[in-house]
C-alpha positions as CSV (number, residue, x, y, z in Angstrom):
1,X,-49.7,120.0,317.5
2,X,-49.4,116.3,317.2
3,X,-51.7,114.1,314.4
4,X,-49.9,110.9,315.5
5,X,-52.4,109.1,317.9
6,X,-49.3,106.3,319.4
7,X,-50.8,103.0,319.1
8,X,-54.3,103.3,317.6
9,X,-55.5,100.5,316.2
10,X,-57.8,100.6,312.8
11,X,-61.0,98.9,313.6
12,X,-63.8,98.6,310.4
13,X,-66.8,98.3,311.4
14,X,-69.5,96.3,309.8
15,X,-72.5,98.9,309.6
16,X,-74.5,100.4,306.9
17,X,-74.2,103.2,305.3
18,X,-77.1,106.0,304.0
19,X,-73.8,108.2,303.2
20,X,-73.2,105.9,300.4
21,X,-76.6,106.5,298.4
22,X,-76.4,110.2,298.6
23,X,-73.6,111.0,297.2
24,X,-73.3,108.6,294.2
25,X,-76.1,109.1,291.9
26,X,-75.4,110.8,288.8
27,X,-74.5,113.9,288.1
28,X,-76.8,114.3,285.3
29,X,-78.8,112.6,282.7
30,X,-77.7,113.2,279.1
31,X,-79.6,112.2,276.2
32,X,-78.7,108.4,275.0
33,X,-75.2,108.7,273.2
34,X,-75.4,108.4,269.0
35,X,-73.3,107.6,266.8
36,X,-72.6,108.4,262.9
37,X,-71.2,106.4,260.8
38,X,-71.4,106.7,256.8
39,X,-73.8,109.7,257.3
40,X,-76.2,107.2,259.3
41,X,-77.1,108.3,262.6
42,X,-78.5,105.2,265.1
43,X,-78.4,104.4,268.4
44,X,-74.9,103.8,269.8
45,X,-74.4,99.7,270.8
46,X,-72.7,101.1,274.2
47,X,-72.8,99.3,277.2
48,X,-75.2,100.6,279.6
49,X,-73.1,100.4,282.4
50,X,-72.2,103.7,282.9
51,X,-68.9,102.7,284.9
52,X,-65.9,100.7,282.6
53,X,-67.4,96.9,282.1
54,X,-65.3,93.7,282.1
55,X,-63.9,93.9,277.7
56,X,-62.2,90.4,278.0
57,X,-58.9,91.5,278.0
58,X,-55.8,89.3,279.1
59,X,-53.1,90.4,277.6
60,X,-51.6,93.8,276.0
61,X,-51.4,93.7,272.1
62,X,-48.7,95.3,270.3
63,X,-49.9,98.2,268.5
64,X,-50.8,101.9,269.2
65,X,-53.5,104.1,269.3
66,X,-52.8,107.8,268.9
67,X,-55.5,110.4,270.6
68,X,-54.7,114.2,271.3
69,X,-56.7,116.3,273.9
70,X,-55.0,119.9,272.4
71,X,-52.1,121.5,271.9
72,X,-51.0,122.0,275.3
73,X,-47.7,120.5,276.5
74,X,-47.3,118.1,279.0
75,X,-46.2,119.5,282.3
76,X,-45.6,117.0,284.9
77,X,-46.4,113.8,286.5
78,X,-48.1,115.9,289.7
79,X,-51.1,117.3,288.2
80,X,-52.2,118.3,291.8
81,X,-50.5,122.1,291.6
82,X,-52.4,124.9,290.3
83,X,-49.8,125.5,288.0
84,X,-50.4,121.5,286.2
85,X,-54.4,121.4,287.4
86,X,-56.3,121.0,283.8
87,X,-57.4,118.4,281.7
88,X,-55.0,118.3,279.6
89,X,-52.5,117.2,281.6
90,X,-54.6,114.7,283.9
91,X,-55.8,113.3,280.4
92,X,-52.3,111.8,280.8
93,X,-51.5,111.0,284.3
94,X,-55.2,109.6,284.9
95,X,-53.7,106.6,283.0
96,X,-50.5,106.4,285.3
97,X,-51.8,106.7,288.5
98,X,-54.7,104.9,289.9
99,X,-57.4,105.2,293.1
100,X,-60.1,103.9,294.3
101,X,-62.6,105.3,292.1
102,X,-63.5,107.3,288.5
103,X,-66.3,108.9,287.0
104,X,-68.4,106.8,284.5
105,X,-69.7,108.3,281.4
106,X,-72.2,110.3,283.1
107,X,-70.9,111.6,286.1
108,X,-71.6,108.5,288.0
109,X,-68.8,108.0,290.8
110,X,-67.7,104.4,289.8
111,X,-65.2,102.7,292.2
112,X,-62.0,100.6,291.4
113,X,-62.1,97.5,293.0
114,X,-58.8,96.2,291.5
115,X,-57.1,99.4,293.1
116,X,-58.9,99.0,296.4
117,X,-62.3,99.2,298.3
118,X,-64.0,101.6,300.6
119,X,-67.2,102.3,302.6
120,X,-68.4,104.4,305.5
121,X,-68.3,102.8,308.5
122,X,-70.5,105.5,310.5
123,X,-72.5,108.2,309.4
124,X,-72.4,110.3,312.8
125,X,-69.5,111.2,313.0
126,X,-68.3,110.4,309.5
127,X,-66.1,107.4,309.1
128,X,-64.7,106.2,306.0
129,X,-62.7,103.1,305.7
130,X,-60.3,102.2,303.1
131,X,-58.6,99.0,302.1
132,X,-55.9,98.9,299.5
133,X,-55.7,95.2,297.3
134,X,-53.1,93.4,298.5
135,X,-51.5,93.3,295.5
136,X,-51.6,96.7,294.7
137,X,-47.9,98.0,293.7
138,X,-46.4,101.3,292.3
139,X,-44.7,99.5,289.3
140,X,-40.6,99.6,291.0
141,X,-42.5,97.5,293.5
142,X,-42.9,99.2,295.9
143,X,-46.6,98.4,297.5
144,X,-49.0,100.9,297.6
145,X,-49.9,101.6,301.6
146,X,-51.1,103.7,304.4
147,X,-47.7,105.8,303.9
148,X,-49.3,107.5,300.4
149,X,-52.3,108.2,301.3
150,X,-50.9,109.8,304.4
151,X,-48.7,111.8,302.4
152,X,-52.0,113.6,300.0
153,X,-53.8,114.4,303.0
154,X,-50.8,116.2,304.5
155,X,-50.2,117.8,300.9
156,X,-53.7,119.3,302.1
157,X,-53.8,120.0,305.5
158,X,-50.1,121.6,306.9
159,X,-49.9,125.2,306.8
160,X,-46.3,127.2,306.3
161,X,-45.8,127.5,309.9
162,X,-46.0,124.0,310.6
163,X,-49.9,123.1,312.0
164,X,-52.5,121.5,310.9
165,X,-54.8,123.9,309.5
166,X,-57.8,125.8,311.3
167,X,-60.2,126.9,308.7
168,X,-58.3,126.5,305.5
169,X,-57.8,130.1,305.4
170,X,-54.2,129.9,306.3
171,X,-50.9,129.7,303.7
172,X,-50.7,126.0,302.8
173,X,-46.8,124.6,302.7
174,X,-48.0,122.3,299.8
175,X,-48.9,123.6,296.5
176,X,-52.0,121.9,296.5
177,X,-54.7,122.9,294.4
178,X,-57.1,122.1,297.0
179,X,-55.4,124.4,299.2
180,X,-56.1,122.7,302.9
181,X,-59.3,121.5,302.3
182,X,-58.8,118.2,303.3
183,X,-56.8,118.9,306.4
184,X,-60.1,121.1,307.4
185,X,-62.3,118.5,307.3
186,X,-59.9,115.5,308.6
187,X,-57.4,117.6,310.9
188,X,-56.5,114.3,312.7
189,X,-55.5,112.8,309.1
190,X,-56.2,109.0,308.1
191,X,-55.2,106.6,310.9
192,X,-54.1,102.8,310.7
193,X,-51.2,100.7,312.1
194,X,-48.2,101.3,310.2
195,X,-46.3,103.0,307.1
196,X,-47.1,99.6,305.5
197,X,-50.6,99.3,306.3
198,X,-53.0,98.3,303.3
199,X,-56.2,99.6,305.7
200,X,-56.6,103.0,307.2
201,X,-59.8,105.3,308.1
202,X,-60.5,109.0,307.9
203,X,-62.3,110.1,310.8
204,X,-64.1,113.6,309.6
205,X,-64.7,116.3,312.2
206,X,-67.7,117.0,310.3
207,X,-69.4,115.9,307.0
208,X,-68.5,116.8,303.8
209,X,-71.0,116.2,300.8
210,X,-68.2,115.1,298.2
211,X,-66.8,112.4,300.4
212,X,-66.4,110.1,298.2
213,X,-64.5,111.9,295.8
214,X,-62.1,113.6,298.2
215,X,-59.9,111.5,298.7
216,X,-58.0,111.1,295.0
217,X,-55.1,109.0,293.1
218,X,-51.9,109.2,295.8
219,X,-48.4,110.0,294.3
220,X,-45.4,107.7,295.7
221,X,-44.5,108.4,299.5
222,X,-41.2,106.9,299.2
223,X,-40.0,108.5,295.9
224,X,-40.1,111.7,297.9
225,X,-38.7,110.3,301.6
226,X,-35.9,109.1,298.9
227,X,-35.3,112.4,297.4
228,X,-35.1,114.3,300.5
229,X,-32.9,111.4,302.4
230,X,-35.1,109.8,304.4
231,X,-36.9,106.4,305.0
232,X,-40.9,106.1,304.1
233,X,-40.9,105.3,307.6
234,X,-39.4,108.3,308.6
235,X,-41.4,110.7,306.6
236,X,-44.7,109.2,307.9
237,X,-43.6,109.9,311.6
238,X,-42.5,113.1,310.5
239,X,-46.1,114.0,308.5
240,X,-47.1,112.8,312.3
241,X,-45.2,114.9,314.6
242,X,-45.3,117.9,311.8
243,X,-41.7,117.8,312.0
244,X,-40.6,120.7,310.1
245,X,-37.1,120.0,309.2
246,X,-38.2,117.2,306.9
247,X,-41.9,118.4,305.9
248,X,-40.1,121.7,304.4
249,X,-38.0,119.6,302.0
250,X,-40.8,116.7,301.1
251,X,-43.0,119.9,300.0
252,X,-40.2,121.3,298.2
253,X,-39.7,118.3,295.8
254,X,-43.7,117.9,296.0
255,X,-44.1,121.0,294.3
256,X,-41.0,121.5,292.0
257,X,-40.0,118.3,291.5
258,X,-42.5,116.7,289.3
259,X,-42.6,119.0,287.1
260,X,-41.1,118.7,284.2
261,X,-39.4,120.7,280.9
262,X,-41.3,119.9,277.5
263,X,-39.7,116.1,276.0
264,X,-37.7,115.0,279.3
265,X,-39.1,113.1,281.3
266,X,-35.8,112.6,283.8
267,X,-35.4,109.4,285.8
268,X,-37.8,107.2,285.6
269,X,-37.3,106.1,289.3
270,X,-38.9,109.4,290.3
271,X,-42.5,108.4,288.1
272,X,-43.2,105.1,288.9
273,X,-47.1,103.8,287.9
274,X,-49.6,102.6,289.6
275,X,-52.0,102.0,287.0
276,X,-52.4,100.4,283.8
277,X,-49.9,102.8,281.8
278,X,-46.9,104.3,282.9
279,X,-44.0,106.6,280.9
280,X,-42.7,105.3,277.9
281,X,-38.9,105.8,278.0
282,X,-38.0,108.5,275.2
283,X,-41.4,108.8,274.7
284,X,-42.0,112.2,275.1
285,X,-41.0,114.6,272.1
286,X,-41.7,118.3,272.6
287,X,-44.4,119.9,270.8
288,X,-45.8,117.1,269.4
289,X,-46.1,114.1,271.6
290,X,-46.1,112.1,275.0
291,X,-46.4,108.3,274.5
292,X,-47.2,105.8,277.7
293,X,-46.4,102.4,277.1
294,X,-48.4,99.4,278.8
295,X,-46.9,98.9,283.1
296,X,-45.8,95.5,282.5
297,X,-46.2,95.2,286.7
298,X,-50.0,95.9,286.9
299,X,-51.4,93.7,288.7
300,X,-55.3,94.4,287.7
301,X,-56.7,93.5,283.6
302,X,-53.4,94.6,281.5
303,X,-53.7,97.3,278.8
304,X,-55.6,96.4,275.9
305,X,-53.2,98.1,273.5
306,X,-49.4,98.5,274.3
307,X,-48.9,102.3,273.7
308,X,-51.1,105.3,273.9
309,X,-49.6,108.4,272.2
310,X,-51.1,111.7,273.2
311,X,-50.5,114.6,270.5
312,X,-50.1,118.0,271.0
313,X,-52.0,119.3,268.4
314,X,-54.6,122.1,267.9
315,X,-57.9,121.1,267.9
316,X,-58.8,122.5,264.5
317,X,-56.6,120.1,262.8
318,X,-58.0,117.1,264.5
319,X,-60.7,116.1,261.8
320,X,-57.6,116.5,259.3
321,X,-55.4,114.1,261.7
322,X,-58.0,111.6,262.4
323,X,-58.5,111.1,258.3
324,X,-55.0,110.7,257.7
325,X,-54.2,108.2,260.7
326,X,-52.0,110.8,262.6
327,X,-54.8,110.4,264.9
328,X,-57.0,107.7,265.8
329,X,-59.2,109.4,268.4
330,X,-60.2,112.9,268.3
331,X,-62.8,115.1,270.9
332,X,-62.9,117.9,268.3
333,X,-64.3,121.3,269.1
334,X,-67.8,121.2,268.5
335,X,-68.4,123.6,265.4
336,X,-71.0,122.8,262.6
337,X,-67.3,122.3,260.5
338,X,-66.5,120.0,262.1
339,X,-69.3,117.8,262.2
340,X,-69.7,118.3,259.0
341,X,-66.4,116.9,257.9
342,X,-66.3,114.2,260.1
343,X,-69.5,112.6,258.2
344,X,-67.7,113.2,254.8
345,X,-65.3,110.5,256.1
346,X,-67.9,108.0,256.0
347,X,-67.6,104.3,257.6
348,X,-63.6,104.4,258.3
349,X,-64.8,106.6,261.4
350,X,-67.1,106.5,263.9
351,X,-68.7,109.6,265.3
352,X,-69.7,110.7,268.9
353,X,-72.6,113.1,270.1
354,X,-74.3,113.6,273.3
355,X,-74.1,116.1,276.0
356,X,-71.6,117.1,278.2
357,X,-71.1,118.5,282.3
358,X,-68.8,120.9,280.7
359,X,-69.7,124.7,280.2
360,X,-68.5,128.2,278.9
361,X,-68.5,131.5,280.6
362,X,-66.8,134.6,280.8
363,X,-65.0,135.5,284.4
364,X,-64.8,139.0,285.6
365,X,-61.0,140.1,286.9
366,X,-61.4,141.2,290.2
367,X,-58.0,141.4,291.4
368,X,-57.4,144.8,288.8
369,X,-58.6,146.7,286.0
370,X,-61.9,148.7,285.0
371,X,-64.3,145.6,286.6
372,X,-62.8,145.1,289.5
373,X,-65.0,147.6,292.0
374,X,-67.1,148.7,289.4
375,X,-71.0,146.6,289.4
376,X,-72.2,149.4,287.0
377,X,-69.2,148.6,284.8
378,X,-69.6,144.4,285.2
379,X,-73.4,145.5,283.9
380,X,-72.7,147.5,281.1
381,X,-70.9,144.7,280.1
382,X,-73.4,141.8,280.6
383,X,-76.3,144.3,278.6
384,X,-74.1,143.8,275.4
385,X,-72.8,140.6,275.1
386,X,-74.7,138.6,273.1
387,X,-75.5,135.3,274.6
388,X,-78.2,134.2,272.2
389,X,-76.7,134.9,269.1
390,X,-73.4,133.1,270.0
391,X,-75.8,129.9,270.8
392,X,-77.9,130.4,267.8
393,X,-74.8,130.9,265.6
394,X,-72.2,128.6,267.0
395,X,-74.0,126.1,269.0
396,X,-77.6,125.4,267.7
397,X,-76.7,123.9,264.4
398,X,-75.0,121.4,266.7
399,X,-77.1,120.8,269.2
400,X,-80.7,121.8,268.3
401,X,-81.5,121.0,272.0
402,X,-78.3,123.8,273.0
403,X,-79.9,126.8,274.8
404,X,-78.4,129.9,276.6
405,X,-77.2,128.7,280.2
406,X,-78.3,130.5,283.0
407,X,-76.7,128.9,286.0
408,X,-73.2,127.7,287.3
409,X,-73.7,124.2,289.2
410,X,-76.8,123.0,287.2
411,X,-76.8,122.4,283.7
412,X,-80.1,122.6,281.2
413,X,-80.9,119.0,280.9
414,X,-81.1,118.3,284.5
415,X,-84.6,118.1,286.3
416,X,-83.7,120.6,288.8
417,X,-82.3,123.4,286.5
418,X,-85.7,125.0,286.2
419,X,-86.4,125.2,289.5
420,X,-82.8,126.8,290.3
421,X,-83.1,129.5,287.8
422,X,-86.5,130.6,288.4
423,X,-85.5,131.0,292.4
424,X,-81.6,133.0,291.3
425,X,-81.9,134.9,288.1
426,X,-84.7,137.1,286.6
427,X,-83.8,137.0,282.9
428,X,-82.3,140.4,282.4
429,X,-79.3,139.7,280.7
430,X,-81.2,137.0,278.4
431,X,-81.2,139.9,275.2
432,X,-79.0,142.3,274.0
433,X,-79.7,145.6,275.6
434,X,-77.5,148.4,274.1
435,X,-79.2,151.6,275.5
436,X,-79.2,150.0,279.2
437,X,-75.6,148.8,278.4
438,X,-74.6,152.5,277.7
439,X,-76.3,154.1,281.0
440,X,-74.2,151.4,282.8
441,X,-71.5,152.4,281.2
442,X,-71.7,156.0,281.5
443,X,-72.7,155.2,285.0
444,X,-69.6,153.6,285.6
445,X,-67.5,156.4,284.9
446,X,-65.5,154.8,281.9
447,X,-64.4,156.5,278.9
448,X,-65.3,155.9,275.1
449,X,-62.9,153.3,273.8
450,X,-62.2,151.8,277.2
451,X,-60.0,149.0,276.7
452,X,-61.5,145.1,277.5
453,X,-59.0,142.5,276.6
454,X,-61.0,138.8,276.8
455,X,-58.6,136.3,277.1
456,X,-59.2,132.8,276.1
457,X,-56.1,130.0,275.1
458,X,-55.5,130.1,271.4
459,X,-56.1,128.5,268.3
460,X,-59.6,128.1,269.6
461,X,-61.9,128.9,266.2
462,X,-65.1,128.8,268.3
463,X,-63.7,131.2,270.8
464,X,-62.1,133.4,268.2
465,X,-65.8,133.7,266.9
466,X,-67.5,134.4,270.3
467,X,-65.0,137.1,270.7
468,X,-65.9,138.7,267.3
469,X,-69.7,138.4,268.1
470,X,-69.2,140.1,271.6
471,X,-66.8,142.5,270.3
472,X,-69.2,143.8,267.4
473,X,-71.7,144.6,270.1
474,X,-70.3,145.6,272.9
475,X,-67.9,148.0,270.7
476,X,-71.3,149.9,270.1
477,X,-71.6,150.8,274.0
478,X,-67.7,152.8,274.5
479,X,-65.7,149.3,274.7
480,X,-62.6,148.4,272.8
481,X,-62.8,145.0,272.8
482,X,-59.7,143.3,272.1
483,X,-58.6,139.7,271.5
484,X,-56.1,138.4,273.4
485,X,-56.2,134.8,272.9
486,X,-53.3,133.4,273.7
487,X,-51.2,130.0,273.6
488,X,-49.8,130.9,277.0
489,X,-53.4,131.9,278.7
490,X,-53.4,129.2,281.2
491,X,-49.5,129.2,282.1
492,X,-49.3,133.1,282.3
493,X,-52.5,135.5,281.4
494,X,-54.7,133.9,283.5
495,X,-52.7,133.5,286.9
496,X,-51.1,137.0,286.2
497,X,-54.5,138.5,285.8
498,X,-53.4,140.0,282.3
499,X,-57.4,140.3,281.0
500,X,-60.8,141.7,282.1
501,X,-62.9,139.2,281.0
502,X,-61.3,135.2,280.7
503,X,-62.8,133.1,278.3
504,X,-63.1,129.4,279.0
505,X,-64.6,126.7,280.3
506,X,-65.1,124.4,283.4
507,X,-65.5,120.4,282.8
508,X,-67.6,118.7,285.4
509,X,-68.4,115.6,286.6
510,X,-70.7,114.0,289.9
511,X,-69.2,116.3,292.2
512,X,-71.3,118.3,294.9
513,X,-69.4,120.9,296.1
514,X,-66.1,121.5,294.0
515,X,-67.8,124.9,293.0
516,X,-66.6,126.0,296.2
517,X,-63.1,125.8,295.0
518,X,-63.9,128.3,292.1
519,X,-66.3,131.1,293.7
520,X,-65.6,131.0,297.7
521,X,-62.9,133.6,298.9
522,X,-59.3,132.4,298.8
523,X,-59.5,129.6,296.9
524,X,-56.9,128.2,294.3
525,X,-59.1,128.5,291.8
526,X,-60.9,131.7,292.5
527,X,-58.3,133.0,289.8
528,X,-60.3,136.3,289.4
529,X,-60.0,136.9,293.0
530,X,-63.9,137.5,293.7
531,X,-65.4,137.6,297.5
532,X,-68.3,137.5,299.0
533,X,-69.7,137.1,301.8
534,X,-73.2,135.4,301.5
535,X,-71.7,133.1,298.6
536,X,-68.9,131.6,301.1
537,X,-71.1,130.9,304.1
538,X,-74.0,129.3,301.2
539,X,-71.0,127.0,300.7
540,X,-69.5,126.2,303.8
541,X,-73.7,125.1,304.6
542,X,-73.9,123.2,301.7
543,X,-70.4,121.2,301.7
544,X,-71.1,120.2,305.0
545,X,-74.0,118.1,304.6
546,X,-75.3,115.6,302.8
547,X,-78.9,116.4,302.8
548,X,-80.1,116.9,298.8
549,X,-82.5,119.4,300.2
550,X,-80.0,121.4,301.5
551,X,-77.6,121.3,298.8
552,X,-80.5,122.7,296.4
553,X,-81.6,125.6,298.7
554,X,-78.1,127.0,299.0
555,X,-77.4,126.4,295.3
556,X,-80.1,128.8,294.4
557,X,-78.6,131.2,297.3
558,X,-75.4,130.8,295.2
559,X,-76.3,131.4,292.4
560,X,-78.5,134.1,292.8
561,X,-75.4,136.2,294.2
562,X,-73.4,135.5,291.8
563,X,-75.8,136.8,289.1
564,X,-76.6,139.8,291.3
565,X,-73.0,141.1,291.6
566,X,-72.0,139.6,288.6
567,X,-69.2,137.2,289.1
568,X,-69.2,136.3,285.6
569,X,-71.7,135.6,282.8
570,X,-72.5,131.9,282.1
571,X,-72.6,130.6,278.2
572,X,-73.8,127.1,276.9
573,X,-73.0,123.8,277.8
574,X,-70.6,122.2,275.7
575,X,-72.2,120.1,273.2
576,X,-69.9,116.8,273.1
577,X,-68.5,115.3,269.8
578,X,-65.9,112.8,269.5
579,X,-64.7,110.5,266.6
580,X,-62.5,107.1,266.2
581,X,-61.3,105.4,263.6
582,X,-64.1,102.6,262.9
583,X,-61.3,99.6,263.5
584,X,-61.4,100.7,267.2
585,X,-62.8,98.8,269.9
586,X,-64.0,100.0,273.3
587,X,-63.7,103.6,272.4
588,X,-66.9,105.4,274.8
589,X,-67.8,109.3,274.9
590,X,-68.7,110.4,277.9
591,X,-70.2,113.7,279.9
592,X,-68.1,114.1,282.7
593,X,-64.9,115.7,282.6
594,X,-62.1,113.0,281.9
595,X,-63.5,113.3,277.9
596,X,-63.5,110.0,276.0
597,X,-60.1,109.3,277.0
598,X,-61.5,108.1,280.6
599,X,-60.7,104.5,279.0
600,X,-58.3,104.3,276.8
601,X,-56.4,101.2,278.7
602,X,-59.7,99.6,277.1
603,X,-59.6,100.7,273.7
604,X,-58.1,97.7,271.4
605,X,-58.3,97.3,267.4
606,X,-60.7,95.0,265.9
607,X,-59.6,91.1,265.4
């Protein structure tokens, strides 16, 4: 099968779209940010712009500001593979390389008109043109085109055996973490005039309700056409003919060769920038930091500050950091601790609240062990763990507004919550319920002292106690639960399926549909391998409109299966704290996923 269409023109045309208003509102409304300073709480003098505003700045100041989003290590400078996909690491690249748009502080998709501009062009079919600014440059020089872009979507849409995929279901020759979603709903791929082209369109064979936030920040075409030998040229008509012999070798370095081994970072030709930051040379130590210096090349408002260092350091030692100056901007674990502490500093810090898109739950392992064909068993479970307690205990004295969550794509403090709950879940697992847990548990056949391992990625304190709370009940039913928090979770429990019950948590933003990516059959981050039937066709309806009506009746259809066979046992949502050193400028908290870091290109010290 052949993408290329030979001598198709791009043509924009000048219409308006209703597209556009659907699928940008926000996310979510959280309560007015506050901020503490001294022991004072007051209203936060916060820009109410949700999206980054205009700070002033022409030129970088020497300096640095040091922030740390964990302890995790960097891994690479493609944060697209499964094995890279998490926050911690796009914490970093997000200030290397840029697109066309960003989520503001509450979940509101905000674009980037210095990177580029886009718009649909039709609404039946789907049509979505984008222009890249002219001036618009990986920082080698190399001009960011037609050639990139073309490259992510075929990251997401060639299977193994050298098509363009189907129905996504086939085995992707990109290690995308997407899988082939994009090539699903854009199997002819973005068209436009040449490798060099600043303007291309994506034609979509049928509408997908997150659109606007599909198409991401490209990684550099002609880095890997270099690596594998050929011209950017060459690789583009080679993404266009599916020609084999040179797609195999592009998605080899695509997947391997970005990634990188903790404190070297390699040539630098291979990670050039095409935002405000790129790779400070040297800068990366391992096991304690990764510093990006200023991209002297950008051609939008320059850095504010010269270097950011990110630290590898565990979140309980933040408050400590941030009081000694080993850190100047901290997102600590929320714990009454730590709040606590941070208002014994007094006026040299500022502090942070508000709430977040970002929620905990426990996630079944389907793929092996005593849950994985057992409902009774996945019950037995759910009666004993005690989901009011751990908010009472862990997360009211934080957030006096925190209350046991009860869905997956809706959190409390948005208007439609109510309504989804009432229509998917019936309350049952609201309270402890040891005798019911015990029937289930006989029921399921298991054996006093069965073993349940709950992973989670260690030193977490919060976790730690959560596990301690569900182990001294659910011990009472016939389980041994055991921790098995872990610094390698992510890297190795997790994808290895070495738990029954993972512990973390999933940050959000404005999306619509990414849910599908976690719950639907198949997909890369399905990591407890669940299936279902009536939960994959609720969201092949709902990502593939953009009716708000729509979206809500299938989300209840969701949601209400995933309670009913248990895919897993929602939490809280995250209450959100973060803290700066008071000599900071710039420095905004936010809901959505990218954490407070979203813009630290912004963030300047006081004159």
């Amino acid at each position: 099968m052949k993408i290329r269409r030979s001598g198709a023109a791009f043509a924009a045309v000048a219409a308006g779209a209703l597209l556009l208003s659907a699928c940008s509102s926000p996310a979510a409304e959280p309560e007015a940010e506050e901020t503490t300073t001294a022991g004072e709480t007051a209203a936060a003098e916060t820009p109410s712009d949700p999206c980054k505003v205009d700070t002033g700045t022409t030129e970088t100041a020497e300096g640095e500001v040091k922030y740390s989003v964990g302890e995790d290590e960097f891994l690479g400078y493609n944060t697209n593979t499964p094995e890279t996909y998490s926050t911690y690491n796009s914490a970093v690249t997000e200030r290397i390389l840029g697109g066309f748009w960003y989520f503001g502080v509450d979940g509101t998709i905000c674009t980037d008109d210095a990177f580029g501009t886009y718009e649909a062009v039709s609404e039946d079919p789907l049509q979505v043109a984008y222009t890249v600014a002219d001036d618009a440059a990986w920082s080698d020089g190399t001009p960011v085109s037609y050639a990139d872009f073309l490259l992510d979507w075929a990251t997401q849409a060639i299977t193994s055996d050298g098509a363009v995929t189907e129905d996504a279901s086939e085995t992707p020759l990109f290690n995308h973490v997407s899988g082939l979603t994009l090539g699903d709903y854009v199997p002819e791929g973005p068209v436009a005039d040449s490798a060099e082209a600043k303007s291309f369109q994506y034609d979509y064979e049928r509408v997908y309700a997150d659109w606007k936030i599909l198409i991401g920040s490209p990684l550099p075409a002609h880095v890997v056409a270099e690596q594998i030998g050929v011209t950017t040229d060459e690789l583009v008509t080679a993404i266009q003919e599916l020609d084999m012999s040179v797609l195999e070798p592009a998605a080899e370095f695509w997947n391997t060769g970005w990634l990188m081994t903790a404190g070297e970072l390699g040539d630098p030709a291979l990670t050039p920038s095409s935002a405000a930051y790129g790779f400070k040379p040297d800068g990366w130590v391992a096991g304690q930091s990764i510093t990006l210096t200023a991209n002297e090349n950008f051609w939008g408002a320059p850095a504010a500050t010269q270097d950011v260092t990110f630290r590898f350091a565990a979140a309980d030692t933040h408050v400590q950091a941030l009081q000694n100056g080993d850190l100047n901007v901290i997102e600590p674990q929320a714990t009454v601790d730590t709040v606590a502490q941070l208002e014994q500093l007094g006026s040299a810090v500022t502090v942070t609240t508000g709430q977040t898109l970002t929620w905990e739950h426990l996630d079944f392992n389907f793929n092996n062990g005593i849950f994985s064909d057992s409902l009774e068993a996945r019950e037995a479970f759910a009666y004993c763990v005690p989901r009011q307690k751990i908010v009472d205990d862990l997360i009211k004295p934080i957030d006096e507004a925190a209350v046991v969550m009860n869905a997956r794509e809706v959190f409390p403090f948005q208007d439609s919550y109510e309504d989804v709950v009432s229509a998917s879940y019936d309350g049952r697992y609201d309270e402890v319920d040891l005798d019911l847990a015990k029937e289930k548990f006989a029921a399921a056949g298991l054996e006093e002292g069965t073993e349940l391992r709950i992973g989670y990625s260690a030193p977490n304190p919060r976790r730690a106690d959560e596990v301690a709370a569900i182990k001294a009940s659910c011990d009472q039913v016939g389980f041994n639960v055991v921790d098995t928090g872990s610094p390698e979770f992510f890297d190795k429990d997790l994808p290895n399926g070495d738990y029954e019950v993972a512990l973390f948590a999933w940050a959000g933003s404005g999306q619509i549909a990414s849910g599908q990516n976690i719950y639907a059959t198949g997909q890369p981050q399905n990591y407890g391998g669940y299936s279902d039937e009536t939960v994959d066709a609720a969201w092949d309806t709902l990502a593939s409109t953009v009716d708000e009506a729509v979206h809500t009746e299938q989300t209840k259809i969701i949601e209400k299966q995933l309670w009913d066979t248990l895919f897993g046992i929602p939490l809280f949502a995250h209450p959100g704290v973060g803290a700066y050193s008071s000599d900071l400028t710039n420095v905004r908290d936010t809901a959505a996923q990218s954490g407070i870091v979203w813009n630290a290109e912004q963030w300047a010290r006081a004159s």
